[in-house]
Structures are given as C-alpha cells and as structure tokens.
N, C-alpha and C positions, 0 to 999 in steps of 0.2 A: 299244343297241349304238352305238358311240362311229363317225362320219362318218370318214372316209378324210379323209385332206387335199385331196383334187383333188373332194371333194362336198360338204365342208364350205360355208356360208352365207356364213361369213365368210372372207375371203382376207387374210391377213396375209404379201404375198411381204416385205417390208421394213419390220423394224423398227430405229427409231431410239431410241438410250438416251442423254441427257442427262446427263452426271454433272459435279460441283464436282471430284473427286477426294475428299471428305470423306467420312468415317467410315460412311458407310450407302452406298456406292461397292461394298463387294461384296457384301452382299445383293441390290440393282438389279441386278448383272449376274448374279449367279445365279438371279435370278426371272426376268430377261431372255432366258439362256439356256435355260432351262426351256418359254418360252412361245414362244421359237422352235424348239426342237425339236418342241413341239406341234403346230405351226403349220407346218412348214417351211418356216421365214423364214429370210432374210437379215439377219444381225444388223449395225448398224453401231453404234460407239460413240464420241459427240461430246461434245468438252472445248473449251472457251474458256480459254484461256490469260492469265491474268490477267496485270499487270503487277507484278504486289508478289506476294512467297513464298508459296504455298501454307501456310494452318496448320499441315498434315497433314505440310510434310517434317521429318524427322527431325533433328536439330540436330548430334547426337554423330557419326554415321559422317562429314557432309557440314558440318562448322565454316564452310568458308570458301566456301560456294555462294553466287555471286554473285547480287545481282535484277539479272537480265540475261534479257529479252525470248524468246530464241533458246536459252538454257539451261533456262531454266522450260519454255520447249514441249520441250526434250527430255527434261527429266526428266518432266514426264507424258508422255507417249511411252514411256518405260522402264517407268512403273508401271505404266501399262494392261497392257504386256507382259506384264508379271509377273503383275498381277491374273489375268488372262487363262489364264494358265497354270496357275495357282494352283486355277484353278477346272476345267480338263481340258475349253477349250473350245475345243480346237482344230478339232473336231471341225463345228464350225460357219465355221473363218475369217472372225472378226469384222473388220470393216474398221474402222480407228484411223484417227478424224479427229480434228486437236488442232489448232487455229488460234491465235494469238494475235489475239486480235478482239474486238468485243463479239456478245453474245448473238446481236445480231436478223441482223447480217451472215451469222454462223454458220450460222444457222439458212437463209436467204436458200440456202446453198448447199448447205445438207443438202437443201432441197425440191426440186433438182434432181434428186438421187434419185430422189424419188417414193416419201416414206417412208408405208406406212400407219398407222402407229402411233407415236407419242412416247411414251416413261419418262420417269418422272423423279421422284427421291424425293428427301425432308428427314429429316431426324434431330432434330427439335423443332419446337415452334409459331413458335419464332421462324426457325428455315429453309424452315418453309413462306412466314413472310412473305418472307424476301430472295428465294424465287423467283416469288413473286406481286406485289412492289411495284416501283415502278420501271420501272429500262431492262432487269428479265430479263421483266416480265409485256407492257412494250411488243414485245418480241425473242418471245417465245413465246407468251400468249394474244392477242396483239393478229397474229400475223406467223402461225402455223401455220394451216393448214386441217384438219388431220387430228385424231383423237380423240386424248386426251393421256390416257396412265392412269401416275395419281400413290401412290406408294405414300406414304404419309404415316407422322406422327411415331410412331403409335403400332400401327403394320402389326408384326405379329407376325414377328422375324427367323427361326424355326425354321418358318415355311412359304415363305420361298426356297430352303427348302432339298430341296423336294419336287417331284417331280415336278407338272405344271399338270394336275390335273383338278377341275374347276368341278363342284359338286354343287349348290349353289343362287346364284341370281343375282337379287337384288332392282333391282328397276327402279324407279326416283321420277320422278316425272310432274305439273305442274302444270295440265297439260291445254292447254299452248298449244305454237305450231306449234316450236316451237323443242325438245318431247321426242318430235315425231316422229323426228327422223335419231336419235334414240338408242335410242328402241324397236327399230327396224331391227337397231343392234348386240344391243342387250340381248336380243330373241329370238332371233336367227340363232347368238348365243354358248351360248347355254343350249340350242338346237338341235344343235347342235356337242358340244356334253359331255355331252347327255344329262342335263342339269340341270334341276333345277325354276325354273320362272321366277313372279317373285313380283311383282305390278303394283301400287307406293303409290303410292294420292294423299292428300295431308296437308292435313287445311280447316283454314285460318288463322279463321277466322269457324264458326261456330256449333255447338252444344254436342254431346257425346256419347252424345245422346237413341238409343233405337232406330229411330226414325220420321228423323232427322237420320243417322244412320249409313246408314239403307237407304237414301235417297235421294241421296245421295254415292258411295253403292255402284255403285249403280245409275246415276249419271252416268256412274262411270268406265269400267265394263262397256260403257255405248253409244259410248264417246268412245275404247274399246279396239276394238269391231265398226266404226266407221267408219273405222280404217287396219288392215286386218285382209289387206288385197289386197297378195297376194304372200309373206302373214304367214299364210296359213292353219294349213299347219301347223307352224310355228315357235309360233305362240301356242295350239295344241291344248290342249295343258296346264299354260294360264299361267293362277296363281289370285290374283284381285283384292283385295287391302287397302284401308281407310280408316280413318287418325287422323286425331286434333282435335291441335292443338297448334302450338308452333313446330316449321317445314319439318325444320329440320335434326337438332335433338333427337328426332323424330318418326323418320323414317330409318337416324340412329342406333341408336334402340332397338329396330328390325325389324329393322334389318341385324345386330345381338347375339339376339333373339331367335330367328332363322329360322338362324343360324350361317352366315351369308353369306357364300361366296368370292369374291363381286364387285359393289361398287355399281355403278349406269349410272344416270348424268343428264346432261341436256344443259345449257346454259349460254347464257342473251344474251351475245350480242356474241364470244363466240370464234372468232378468226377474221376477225372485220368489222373493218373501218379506223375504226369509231370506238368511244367509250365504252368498250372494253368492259375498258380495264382498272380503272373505280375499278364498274362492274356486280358484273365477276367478284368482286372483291376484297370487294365489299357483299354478295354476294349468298352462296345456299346450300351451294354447291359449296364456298367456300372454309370456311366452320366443318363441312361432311362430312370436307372433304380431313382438317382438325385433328383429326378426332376417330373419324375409322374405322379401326377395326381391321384391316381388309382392303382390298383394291386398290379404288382409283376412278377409274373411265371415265367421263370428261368432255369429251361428242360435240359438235362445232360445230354452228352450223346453217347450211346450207351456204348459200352467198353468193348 
C-alpha cells in the first residue's frame, strides 16, 4: 500500500523544472506536474531568458518581434502561461520564474527557495550536451546541491502523460562513498511507491565466471548490509545484481530488462566547487542520461 505524503521517506515540498522553452518543454512539465502531485510539491518553473530569439517562436503570427532583452522575457512569460494552462495545472500554482540572466545566477536564486529537486530534459544527444558543457553544466552541476532528475533524449513522451507511480527502481552503485546519498533516495523512493528496488554493481575487470559472479555478488550484499542503518526497511526487499561490462551499457541494459521507471546514481563532483564538470561530462551518468529510456536521478554527494 502506497505511503501517504506526510509518511512517505522522501519529502519533495519543492520542486524546481529547468526548461530552454524547446520542443520537449511540455512533456517536462507534464511529468513535472505529475510528480508533484505525487509528492505534494510545490512546483516552480525556471527560464533563463536568452538574449537572441528563441528557436521555438513562431515567425508568421509574430514577423516583427524585436531581439529585445525585456520582450523575450515576456514572451516566455506568456508561453509558460499558456503551457501551463494547456496542461490543467492550475490546480498546483506553479510559480513562473523567467530572468534574463545566465544559468548559474539563475539558479543562485532558485536555491534560495530551497528546491528539493531539479528537472530538466533534452530532446537529443546533442541537447543533453548544451546542458552538460559549458556555462549551463558550470550554472547547474557545478552550482546545485540538490538531486537533478533528467529526463533524456530517448525518455518515452507517452509516460508524461501518466500519472507517477514507480513500479521498479534500479539503483547503480560502484561501491564508493559517493552512491551512498543515492541509495538513501533510491530506497526511500521505491519505499514510497511500493516498488521493487533492484541494486547494480557493474565490474569493469574480471570475467563472467560463476565463482567471479558470486563473489561480486557477494561484495555488493555486504557493502549493501554496512549502510543498511536507517535503511532497514526501505532495503527489505531490494534484490542485488552483478555485470561484467562497460558501467553504462551494463545499466542500460538492466534498466530495459527489469522495465525500469527510474534510474538512481550518484555522481563525483556534483555540487563541489571543483572538477566536476569535465568528471560528470566523462563520467557514467552522462552516456545513462543519452541513453535511458526512463528518468535519471543524479544525487550529489553532499559537501
């Protein structure tokens, strides 16, 4: 039976949605809205206001829309409106932040909020890069403290459109201190929905013997029982995996085999003041982000 909101593990009062205004803008807000009704969140929805046209406006109604600073932020202003509307989310009063700014400022003043949660989706491999490279991964993975779930290029659009319940919830874990604060989310979430929760570790080194299987297994098991405190029963009935392979094709393919509605990994450096955007950008999380099919919770390690 599915936790009440005020006993649920996890507390999501305030979630924050990221959007370009670009073509995958209202799936985000409808997954958005979805998971804060779940949740009984507070939704807010933050735009950086560029200084040159949005792709997205339209040419024919609007010929002579000037690039003008203070008219771009009010026409996204009107389209969230609309979005907003479009989608019957009144119902939540999402608070519309539009700055003309960059990312990391933006963001700077979203956290005074005290958002528990970041969105934020792409509509290809190459829009997951513009929001990983750069001054949006300095402004966002370098700048947020909080878990960022990214819906990527290939997140199926007809599950924004369902109501949020999590049936299985794969957790990837390379056994260092950094997929502790993620386990945390990942059982307390799969606790919360009533979901199976599924624990991979992926061995980069040695082969797919059974004698090598079990004893990998068997790390991850003891390396699961030594952060179990406070986790008892959230991890009751979490069942432990082991692949051989590359981290992220490994993940992938468990997160497609077990029909998973939600990756959880944590990430070096998200959140730290240093490295961690050319880390992130090398590291797993960003070929999961490109290539899972469903949402990915990508938990900092906290400072």
């Amino acid at each position: 039976m599915l936790a009440a909101v005020t006993r649920r593990l996890i507390q999501l009062q305030k979630i924050a949605v990221l959007t370009d205004l670009g073509e995958e803008t209202e799936r985000t807000l409808r997954y958005a809205a979805s998971l804060a009704r779940w949740y009984g969140s507070e939704l807010m929805i933050v735009h950086a206001c560029a200084r040159e046209m949005p792709a997205s406006l339209p040419p024919e109604p609007l010929p002579n829309w000037p690039v003008d600073g203070p008219q771009l932020k009010q026409y996204a202003h009107e389209k969230l409106i609309t979005l907003t509307e479009k989608l019957g989310m009144h119902d939540l009063a999402p608070k519309l932040v539009v700055r003309e700014t960059a990312i990391k400022p933006l963001l700077e003043g979203v956290a005074e909020h005290h958002p528990n949660l970041l969105i934020l989706a792409t509509h290809g491999r190459e829009g997951v890069r513009k929001w990983l490279l750069g001054s949006v991964t300095e402004g966002v993975f370098r700048a947020v403290q909080w878990p960022v779930l990214v819906l990527g290029p290939r997140f199926e659009p007809d599950r924004a459109a369902r109501q949020i319940q999590l049936r299985t919830v794969v957790y990837a874990t390379d056994l260092s201190k950094v997929s502790v604060s993620a386990l945390q989310y990942a059982a307390g979430i799969a606790r919360d929905h009533d979901a199976q929760l599924i624990a991979l570790h992926v061995e980069h080194a040695g082969k797919d013997f059974l004698f090598d299987r079990a004893m990998s297994l068997q790390k991850l098991q003891d390396w699961m029982k030594d952060r179990i405190d406070g986790l008892a029963d959230a991890l009751s009935g979490v069942k432990c995996s082991v692949e051989f392979g590359k981290p992220y094709a490994a993940i992938i393919q468990a997160a497609e085999t077990n029909h998973a509605d939600l990756l959880v990994l944590g990430a070096r450096g998200l959140g730290a003041v240093s490295i961690s955007a050319s880390h992130f950008l090398g590291g797993t999380a960003y070929d999961v982000v490109c290539s899972a099919t469903c949402p990915v919770l990508i938990v900092p390690q906290p400072r």
